[in-house]
N, C-alpha and C positions, 0 to 999 in steps of 0.2 A: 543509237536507236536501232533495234533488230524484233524484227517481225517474222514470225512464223507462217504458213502460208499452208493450208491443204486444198489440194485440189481432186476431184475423182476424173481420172480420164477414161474414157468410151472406146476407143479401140486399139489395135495390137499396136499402131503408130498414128502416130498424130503428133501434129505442131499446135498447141493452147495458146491463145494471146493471151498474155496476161500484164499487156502495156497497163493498162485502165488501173490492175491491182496495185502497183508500183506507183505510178501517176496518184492513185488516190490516199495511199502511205503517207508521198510525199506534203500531198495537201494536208492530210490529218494533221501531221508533225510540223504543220508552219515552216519548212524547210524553206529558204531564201534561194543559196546558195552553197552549193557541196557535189556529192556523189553516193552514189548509188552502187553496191554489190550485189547480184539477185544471182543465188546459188544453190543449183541443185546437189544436193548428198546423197544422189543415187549413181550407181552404177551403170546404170542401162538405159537413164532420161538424163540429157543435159541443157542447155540454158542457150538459146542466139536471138542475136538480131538481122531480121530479115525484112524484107519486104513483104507489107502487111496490105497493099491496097489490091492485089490480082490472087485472088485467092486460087487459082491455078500455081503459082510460084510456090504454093506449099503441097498443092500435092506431085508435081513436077519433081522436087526436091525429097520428097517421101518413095516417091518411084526410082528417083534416082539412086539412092542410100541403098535400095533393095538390089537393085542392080550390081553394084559396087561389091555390097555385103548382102549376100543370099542366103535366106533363113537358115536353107539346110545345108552342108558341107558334110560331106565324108569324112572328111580328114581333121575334122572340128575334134576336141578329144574332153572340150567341159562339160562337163558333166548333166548340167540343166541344162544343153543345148541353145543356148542366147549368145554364144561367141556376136551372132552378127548385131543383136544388141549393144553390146559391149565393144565393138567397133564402132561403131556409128555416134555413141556417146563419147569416146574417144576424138573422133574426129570432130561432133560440134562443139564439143568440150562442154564444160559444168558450171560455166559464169560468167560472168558479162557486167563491166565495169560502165556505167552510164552518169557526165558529168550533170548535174541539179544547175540552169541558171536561172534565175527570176522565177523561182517556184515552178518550175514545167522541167520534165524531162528532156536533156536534149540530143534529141531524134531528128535525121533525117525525113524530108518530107514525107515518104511511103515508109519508113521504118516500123516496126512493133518487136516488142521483147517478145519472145514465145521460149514458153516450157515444150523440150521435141521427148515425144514419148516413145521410149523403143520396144517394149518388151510389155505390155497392156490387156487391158486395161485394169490400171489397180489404183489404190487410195498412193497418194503421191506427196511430197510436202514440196518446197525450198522457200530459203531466208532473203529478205532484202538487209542489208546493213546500209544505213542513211551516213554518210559521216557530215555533218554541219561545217563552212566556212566560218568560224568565227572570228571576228576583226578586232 
């Protein structure tokens, strides 16, 4: 089972929850038990699980990325100047493996999937692949 997914993001970075989208895949497909691949095919947005109950913790984490990787660099040499997008998708990488047990995704208590958007805001897509436990 693979599901297509578009989403429109709002600004130049942001973290999307999009626990709910995945959780409700899962419901739709009667999944039991299995796993879950939610994967972004973008360069410059990729895929984590974080802490979804302080919503401080995302933008903490947004400021921090900025820090680390700062939009502008002199010595940056690509061409469309997003090197520090393309760092930063790098580092939170572009997929996130989540096991299905008794139909619920399983996430720690404060946990949520979030699509992290580096280089925004544009029409966006990524895939979940379901794979089913079957006995």
């Amino acid at each position: 089972m693979l599901r297509k997914f578009s989403i429109q993001t709002k600004h130049h970075s942001e973290m999307v929850d999009i626990t709910s989208l995945v959780q409700d895949f899962i419901t739709e497909e009667q999944v039991i038990n299995g796993s879950a691949v939610v994967y972004s095919p973008h360069t410059t947005a990729g895929i984590t699980i974080n802490e979804n109950a302080d919503p401080d913790v995302k933008t903490d984490m947004l400021r921090r990325f900025d820090e680390v990787f700062p939009w502008v660099n002199e010595q940056d040499q690509h061409a469309e100047g997003n090197t520090a997008a393309h760092m930063k998708t790098s580092t939170v990488g572009t997929s996130e493996f989540i096991i299905v047990d008794n139909r619920e995704l399983l996430l720690g208590t404060w946990q949520g999937i979030y699509f992290c958007e580096f280089d925004g805001p544009r029409e966006r897509n990524f895939y979940v692949k379901i794979n089913e436990k079957t006995d």
